[in-house]
DRENMARBA-639187 format. One record per atom (N, C-alpha, C, O): x, y, z. Coordinates in steps of 0.2 Angstrom, whole numbers, padded with zeros to 4 digits, always signed. Atoms other than C-alpha are relative to their C-alpha. Example, Ala and Ser with C-alpha at 12.3 -4.5 7.8 and 13.67 -1.06 7.14 Angstrom:
# residues 2
+0004-0006+0000+0062-0022+0039+0004+0006+0000+0009+0005+0003-0004-0006-0001+0068-0005+0036-0004+0005+0003-0001+0011+0004
END
This chain:
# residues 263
-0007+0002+0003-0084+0041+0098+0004+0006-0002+0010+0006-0001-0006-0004+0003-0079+0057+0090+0005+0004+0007+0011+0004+0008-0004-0004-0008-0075+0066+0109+0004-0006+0003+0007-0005+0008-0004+0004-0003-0067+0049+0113+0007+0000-0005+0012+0000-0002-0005-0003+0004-0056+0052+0097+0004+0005+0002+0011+0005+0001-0002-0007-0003-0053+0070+0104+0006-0001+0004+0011+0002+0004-0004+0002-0006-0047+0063+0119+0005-0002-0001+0011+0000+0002-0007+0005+0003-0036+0051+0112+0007+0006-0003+0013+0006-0001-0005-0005+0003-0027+0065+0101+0002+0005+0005+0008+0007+0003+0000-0004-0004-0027+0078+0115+0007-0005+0005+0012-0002+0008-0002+0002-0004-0018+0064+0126+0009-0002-0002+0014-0001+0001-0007+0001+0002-0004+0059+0115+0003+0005-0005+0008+0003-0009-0002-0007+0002-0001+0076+0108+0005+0003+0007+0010+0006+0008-0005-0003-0005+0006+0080+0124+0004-0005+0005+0004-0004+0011-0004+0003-0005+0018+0068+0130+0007+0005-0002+0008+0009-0006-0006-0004+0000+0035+0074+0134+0006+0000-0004+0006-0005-0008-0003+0002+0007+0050+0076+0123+0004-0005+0000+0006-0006-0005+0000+0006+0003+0056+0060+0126-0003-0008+0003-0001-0013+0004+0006+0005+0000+0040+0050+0130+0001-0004-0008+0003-0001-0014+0002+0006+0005+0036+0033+0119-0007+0001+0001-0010+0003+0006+0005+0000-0002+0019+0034+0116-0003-0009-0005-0001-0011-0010+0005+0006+0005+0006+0018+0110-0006+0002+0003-0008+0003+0008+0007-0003+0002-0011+0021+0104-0004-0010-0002-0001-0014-0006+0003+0005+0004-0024+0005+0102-0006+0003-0001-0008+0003+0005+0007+0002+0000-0041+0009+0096-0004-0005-0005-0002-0006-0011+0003+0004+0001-0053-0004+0091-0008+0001-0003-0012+0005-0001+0008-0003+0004-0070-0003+0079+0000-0008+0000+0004-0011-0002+0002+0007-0001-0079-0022+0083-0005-0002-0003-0007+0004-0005+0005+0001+0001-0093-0031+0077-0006+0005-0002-0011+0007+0002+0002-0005+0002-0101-0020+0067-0001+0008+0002-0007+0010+0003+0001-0007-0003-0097-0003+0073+0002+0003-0007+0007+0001-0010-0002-0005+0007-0099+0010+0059+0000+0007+0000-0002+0009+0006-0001-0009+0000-0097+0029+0057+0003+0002+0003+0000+0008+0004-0004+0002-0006-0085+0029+0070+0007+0005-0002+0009+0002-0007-0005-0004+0002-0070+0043+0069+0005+0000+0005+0005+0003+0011-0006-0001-0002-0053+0039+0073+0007+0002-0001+0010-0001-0005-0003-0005-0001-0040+0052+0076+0006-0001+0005+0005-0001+0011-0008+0003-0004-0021+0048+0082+0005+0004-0003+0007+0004-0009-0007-0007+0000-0006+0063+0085+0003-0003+0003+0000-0007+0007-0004+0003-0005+0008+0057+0091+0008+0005-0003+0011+0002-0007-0005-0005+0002+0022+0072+0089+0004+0002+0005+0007+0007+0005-0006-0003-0004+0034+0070+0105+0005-0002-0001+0004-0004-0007-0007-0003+0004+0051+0071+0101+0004-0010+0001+0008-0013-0003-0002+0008+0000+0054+0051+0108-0001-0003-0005-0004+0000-0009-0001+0005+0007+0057+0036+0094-0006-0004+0003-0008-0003+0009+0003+0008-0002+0046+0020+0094-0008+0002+0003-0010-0001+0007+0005+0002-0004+0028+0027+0096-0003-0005-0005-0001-0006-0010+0003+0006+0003+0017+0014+0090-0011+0003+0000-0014+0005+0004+0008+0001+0002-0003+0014+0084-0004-0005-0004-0003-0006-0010+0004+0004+0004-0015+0001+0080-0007+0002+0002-0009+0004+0007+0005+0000-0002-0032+0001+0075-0003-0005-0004+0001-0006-0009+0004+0004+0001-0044-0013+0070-0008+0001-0002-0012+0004+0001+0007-0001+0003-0059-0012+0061-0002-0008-0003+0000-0011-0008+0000+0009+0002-0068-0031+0062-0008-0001-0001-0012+0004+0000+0007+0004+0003-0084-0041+0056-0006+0007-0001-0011+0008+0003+0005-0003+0003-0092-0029+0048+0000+0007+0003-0006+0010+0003-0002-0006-0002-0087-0013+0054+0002+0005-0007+0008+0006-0009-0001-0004+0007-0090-0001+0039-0001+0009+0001-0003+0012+0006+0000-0005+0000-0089+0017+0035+0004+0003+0005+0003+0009+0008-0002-0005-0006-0077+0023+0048+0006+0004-0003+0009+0002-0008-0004-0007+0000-0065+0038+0047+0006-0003+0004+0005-0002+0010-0007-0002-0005-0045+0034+0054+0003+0003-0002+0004+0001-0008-0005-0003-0001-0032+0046+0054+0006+0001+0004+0006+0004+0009-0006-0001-0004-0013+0044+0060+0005+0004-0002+0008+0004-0008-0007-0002+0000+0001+0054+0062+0004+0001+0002+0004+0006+0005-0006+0001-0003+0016+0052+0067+0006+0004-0003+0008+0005-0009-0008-0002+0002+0033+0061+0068+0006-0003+0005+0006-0004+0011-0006+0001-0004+0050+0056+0073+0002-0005-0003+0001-0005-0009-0003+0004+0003+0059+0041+0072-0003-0006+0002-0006-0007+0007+0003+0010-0003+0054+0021+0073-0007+0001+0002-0010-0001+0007+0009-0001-0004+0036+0026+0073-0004-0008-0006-0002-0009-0011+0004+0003+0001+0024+0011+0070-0008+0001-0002-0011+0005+0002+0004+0000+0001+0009+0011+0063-0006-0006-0005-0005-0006-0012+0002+0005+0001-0003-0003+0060-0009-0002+0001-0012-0004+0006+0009-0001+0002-0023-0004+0052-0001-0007-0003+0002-0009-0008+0002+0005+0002-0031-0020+0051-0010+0001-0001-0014+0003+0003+0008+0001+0002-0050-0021+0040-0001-0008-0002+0002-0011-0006-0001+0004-0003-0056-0037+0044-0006-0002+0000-0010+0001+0003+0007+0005+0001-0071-0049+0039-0004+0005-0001-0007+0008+0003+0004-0003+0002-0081-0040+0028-0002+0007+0003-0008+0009+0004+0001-0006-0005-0079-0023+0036+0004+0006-0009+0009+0006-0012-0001-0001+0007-0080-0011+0020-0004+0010+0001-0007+0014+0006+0001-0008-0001-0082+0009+0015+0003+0002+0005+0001+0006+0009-0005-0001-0005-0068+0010+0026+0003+0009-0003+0002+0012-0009-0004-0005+0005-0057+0027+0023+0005+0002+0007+0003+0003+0013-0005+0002-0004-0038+0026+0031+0004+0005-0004+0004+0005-0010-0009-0007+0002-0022+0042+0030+0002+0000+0004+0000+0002+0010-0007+0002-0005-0008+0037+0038+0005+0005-0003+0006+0005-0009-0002-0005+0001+0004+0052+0039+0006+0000+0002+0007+0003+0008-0008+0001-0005+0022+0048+0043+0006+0003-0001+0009+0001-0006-0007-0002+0003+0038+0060+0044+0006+0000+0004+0005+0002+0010-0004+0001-0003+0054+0056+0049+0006-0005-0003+0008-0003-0008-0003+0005+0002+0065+0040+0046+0000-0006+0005-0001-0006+0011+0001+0007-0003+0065+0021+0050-0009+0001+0001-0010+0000+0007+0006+0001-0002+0045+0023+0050-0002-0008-0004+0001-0011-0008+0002+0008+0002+0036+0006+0047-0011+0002-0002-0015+0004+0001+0011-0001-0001+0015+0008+0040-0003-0008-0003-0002-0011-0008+0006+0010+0004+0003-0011+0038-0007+0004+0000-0011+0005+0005+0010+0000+0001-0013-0008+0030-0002-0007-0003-0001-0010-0008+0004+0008+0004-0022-0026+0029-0006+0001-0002-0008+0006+0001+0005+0000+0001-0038-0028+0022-0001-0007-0004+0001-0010-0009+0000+0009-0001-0045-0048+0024-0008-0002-0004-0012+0003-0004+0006+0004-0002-0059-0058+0020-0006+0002-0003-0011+0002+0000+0008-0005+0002-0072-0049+0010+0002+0009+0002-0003+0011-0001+0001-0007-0002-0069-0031+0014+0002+0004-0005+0008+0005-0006+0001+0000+0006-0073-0022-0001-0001+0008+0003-0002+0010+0008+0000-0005-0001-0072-0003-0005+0002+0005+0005-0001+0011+0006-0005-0004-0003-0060+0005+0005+0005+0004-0002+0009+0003-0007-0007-0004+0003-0047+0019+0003+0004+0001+0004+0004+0004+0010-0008-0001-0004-0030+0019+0009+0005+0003-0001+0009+0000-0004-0003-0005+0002-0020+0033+0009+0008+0002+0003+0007+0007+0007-0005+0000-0003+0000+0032+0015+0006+0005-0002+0009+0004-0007-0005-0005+0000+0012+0047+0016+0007+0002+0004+0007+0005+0009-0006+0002-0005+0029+0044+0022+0006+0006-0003+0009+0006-0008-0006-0006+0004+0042+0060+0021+0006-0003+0003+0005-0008+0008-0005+0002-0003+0060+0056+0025+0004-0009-0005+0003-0012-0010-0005+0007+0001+0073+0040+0025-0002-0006-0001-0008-0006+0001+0001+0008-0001+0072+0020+0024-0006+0002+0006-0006+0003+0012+0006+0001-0001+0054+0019+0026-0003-0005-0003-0001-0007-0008+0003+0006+0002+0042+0006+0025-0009+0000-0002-0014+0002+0001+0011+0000+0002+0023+0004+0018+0000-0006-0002+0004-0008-0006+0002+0005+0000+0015-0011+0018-0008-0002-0004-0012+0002-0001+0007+0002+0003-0002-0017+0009-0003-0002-0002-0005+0001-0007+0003+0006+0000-0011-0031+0008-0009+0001-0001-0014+0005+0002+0007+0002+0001-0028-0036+0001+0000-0006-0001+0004-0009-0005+0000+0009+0001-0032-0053+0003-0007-0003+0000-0011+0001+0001+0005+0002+0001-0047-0066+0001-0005+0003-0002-0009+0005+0002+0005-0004+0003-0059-0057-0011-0003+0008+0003-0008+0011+0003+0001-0007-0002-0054-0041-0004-0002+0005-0007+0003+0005-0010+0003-0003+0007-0063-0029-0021+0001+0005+0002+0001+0007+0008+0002-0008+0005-0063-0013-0028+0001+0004+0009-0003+0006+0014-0003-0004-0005-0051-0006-0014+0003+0006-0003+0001+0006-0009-0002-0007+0003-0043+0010-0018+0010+0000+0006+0010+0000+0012-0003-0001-0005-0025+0011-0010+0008+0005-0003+0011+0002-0008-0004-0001+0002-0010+0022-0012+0007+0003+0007+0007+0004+0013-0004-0003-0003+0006+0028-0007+0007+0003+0001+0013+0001+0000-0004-0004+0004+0017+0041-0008+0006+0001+0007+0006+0004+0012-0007-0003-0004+0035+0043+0000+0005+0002-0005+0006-0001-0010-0001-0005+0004+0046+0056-0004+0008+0001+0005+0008+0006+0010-0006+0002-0003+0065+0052+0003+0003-0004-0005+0002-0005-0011-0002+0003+0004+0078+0040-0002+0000-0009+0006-0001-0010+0012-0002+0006-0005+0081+0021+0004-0006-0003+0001-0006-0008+0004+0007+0003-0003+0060+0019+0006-0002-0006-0004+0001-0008-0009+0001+0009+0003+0053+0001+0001-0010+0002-0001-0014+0004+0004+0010+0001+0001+0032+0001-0005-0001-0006-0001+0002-0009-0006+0000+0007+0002+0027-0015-0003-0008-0002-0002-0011-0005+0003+0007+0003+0000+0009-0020-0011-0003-0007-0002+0000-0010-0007+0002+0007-0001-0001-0037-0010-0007-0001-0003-0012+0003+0000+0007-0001+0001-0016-0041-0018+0000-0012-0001+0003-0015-0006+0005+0002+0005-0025-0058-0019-0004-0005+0001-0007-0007+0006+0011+0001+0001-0041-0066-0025-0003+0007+0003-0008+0007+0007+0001-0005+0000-0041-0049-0025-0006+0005-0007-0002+0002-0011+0004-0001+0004-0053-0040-0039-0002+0010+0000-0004+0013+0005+0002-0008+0000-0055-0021-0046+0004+0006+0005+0002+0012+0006-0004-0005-0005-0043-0014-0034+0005+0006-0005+0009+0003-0009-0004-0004+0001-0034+0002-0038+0006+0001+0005+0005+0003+0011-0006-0003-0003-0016+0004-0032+0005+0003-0004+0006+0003-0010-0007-0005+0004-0001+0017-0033+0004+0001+0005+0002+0003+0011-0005-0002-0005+0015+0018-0026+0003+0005-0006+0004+0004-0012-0005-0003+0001+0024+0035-0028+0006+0000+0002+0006-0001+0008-0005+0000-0003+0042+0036-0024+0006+0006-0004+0009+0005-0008-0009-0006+0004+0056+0053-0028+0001-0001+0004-0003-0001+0010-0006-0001-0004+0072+0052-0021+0003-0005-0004+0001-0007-0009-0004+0006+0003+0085+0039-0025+0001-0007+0004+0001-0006+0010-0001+0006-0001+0087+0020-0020-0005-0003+0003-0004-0007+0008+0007+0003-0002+0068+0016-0018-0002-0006-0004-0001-0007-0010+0003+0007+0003+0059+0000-0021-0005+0000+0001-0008+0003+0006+0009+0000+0000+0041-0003-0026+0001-0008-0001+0004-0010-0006+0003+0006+0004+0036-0021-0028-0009-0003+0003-0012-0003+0008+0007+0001-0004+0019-0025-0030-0001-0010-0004+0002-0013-0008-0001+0007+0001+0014-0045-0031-0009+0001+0001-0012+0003+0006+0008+0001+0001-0005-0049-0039-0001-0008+0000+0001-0010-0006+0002+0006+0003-0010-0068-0037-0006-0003+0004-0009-0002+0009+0005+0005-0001-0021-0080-0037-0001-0003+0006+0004-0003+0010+0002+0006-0006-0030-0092-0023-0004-0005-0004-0007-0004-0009+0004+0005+0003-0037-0110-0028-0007+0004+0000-0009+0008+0005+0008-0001+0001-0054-0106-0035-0003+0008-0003-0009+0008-0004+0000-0005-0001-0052-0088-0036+0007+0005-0001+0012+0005+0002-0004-0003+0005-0043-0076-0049+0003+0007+0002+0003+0006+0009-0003-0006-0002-0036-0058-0046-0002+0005-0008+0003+0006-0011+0002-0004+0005-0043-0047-0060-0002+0005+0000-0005+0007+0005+0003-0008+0003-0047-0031-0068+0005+0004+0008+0003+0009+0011-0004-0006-0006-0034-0022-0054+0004+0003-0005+0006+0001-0010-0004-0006+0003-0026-0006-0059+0008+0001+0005+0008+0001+0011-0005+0000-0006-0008-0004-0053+0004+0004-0005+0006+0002-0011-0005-0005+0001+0004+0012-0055+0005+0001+0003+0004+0004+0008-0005-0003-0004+0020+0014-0050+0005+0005-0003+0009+0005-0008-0005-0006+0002+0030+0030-0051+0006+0002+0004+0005+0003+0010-0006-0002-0002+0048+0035-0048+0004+0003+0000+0009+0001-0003-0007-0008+0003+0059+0050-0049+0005+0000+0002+0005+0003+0007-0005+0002-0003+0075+0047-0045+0006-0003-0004+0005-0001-0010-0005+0003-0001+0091+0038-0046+0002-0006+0002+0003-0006+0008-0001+0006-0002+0094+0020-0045-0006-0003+0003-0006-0005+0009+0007+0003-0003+0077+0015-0042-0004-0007-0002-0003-0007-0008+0001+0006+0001+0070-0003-0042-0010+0000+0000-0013+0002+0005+0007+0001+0000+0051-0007-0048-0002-0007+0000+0000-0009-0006+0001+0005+0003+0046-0024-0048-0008-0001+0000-0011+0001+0005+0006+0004-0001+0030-0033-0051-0003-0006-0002-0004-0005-0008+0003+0004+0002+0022-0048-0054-0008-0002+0001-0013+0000+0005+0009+0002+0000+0005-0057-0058+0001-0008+0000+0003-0010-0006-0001+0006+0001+0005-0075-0055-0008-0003+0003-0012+0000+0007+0009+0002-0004-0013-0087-0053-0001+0002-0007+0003+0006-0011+0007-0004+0006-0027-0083-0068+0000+0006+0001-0006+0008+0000+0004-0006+0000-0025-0066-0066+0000+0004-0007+0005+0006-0010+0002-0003+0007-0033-0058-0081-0002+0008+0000-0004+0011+0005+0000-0007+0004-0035-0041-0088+0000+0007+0006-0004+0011+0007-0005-0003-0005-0023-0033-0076+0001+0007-0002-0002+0007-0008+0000-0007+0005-0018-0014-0083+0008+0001+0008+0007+0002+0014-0007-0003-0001+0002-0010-0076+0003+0005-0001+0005+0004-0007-0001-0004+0004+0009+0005-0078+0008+0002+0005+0009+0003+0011-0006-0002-0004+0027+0009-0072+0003+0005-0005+0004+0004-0011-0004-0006+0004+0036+0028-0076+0006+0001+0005+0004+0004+0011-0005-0001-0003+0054+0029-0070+0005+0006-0003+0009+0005-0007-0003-0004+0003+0061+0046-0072+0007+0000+0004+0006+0001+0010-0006-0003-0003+0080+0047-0068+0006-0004-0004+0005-0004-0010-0005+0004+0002+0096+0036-0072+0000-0006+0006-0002-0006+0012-0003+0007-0005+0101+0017-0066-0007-0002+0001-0007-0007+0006+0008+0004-0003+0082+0011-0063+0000-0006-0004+0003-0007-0010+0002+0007+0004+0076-0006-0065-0006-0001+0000-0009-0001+0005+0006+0001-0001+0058-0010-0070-0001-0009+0000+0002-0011-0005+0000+0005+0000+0055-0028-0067-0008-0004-0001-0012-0003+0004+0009+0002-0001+0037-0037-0072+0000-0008-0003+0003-0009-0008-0001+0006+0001+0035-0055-0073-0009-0003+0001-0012-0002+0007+0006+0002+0002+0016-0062-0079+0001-0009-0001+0005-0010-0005-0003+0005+0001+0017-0081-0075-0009-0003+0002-0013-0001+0007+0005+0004-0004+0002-0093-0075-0001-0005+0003+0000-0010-0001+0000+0006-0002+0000-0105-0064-0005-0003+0002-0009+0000+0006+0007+0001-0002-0015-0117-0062-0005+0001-0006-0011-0003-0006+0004-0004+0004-0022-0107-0077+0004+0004-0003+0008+0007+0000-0004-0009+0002-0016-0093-0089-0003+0005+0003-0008+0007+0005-0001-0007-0003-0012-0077-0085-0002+0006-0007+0003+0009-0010+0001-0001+0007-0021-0070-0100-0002+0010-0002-0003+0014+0002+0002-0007-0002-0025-0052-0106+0001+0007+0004-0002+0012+0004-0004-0006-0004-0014-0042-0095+0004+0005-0006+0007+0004-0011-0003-0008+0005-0007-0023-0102+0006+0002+0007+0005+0002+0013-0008-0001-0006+0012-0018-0094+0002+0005-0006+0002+0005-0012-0001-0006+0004+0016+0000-0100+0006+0005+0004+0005+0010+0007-0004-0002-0002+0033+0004-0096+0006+0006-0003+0009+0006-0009-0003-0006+0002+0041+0022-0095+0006+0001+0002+0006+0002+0008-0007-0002-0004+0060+0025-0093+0004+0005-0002+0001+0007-0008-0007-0005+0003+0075+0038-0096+0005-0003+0000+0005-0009-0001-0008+0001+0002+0094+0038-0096+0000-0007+0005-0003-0008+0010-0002+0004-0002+0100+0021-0093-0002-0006+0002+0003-0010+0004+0005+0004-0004+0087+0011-0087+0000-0007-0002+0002-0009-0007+0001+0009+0004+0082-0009-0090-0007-0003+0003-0010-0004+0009+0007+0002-0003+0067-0014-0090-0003-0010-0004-0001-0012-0010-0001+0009+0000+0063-0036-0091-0004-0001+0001-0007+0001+0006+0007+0002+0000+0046-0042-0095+0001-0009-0004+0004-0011-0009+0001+0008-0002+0043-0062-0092-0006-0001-0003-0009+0003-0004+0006+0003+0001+0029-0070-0097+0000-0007-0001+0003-0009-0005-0001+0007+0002+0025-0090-0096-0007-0002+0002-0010-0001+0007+0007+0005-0001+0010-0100-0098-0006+0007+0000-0010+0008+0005+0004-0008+0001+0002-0082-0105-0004+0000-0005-0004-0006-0008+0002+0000+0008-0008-0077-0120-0003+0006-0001-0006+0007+0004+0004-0007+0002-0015-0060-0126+0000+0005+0004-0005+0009+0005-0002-0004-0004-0005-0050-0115+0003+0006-0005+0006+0004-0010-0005-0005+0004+0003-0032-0121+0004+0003+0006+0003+0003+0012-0006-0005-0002+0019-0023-0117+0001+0005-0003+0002+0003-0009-0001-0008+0002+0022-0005-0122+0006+0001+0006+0005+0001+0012-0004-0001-0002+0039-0001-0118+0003+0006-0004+0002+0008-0010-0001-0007+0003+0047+0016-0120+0006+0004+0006+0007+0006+0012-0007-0002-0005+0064+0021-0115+0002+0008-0006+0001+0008-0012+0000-0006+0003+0067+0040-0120+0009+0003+0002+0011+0009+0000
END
């Protein structure tokens, strides 16, 4: 696999300066230890990369990088497929990145670096995806982080965002039968006019939120709603400077703290 990786990177490192390129690699029923390796640096827009890690496909190594403009890139972990470790490395503008992790797939790290303009990050933990690790740092203006979590449990995320007019929303909820608990979630701003939002809706319990918005005009947005069940014992620890507003919600809660601190 790794000289099949080699291959891969050697072949879309060298397209022309305005070659499109697209990358599929594939990790199946249980394929593990498996190192995947994706350049994609010719001067064309719109290359695109997907990789798949399915039923039980654990431990593998992906790395993407992408430069230019309208670059896609797209990581699906998939039925129990776990000890994953995923850095997606995107600089340019208009980039798009989707990390899913489905069904069981516990113990992964996700790692997203988007340099430049109106970019996108995507990131999804869904049906008792656990103690995942995910973050993502873009460093531009106009970029959007979007994270998803649920009947999700113990997962750490972080969206970083400097520049001006960036959006982080992350949304933690419940599934019948099955809660969203103990996740860690931080989101950081540096900037000018930046929008944070988050919510926790379902039974989800002793949640820990942390948002610090350094600049003017930001808005922190956190909304803890129970539905089905309370939403009980969640911590929302919100940091602002000049001007800022920050809106904490709470209904059908109980034993919830907020720590608010506008400087």
């Amino acid at each position: 696999m790794k000289k099949l990786a080699l291959a891969i990177s050697a072949l879309l490192a060298s397209g022309s300066a305005i070659a499109t390129n697209t990358s599929s690699n594939t990790s199946l029923n249980g394929s593990d230890d498996n190192y995947v390796n994706v350049y994609q640096f010719s001067g064309g827009p719109g290359h695109e990369s997907s990789v798949f890690h399915d039923n039980n496909s654990d431990s593998n190594t992906s790395t993407i990088h992408q430069v230019g403009e309208l670059q896609f890139s797209d990581i699906y972990i998939d039925n129990g497929s776990s000890n994953n470790t995923i850095s997606i490395a995107q600089a340019g503008s208009t980039n798009t990145s989707i990390v899913i992790a489905d069904f069981g797939s516990d113990w992964n790290v996700v790692d997203v670096n988007q340099a430049g303009s109106t970019n996108s990050s995507y990131i999804s933990m869904l049906n008792n995806a656990d103690n995942n690790e995910a973050s993502v740092t873009q460093d531009g203006s106009l970029n959007t982080a979007e994270i998803f979590v649920t009947a999700g449990d113990d997962n750490i995320l972080s969206a970083t965002q400097i520049g001006s007019s960036n959006m982080a929303m992350i949304d933690i909820a419940g599934a019948p039968f099955d809660n969203p608990d103990n996740n860690i979630v931080n989101v950081w701003q540096q900037g000018d006019g930046n929008l944070a939002n988050v919510m926790l809706t379902g039974e989800a319990d002793n949640n820990t939120v942390g948002i610090t918005q350094w600049g003017n005009t930001s808005q922190a947005f956190v909304s803890i709603t129970g539905a089905g069940g309370a939403a009980d014992n969640n911590t929302v620890i919100i940091t602002q400077t000049d001007n800022d507003v920050a809106t904490d919600t709470i209904v059908n809660s109980s034993g919830n703290t907020f720590i608010t601190t506008q400087l």
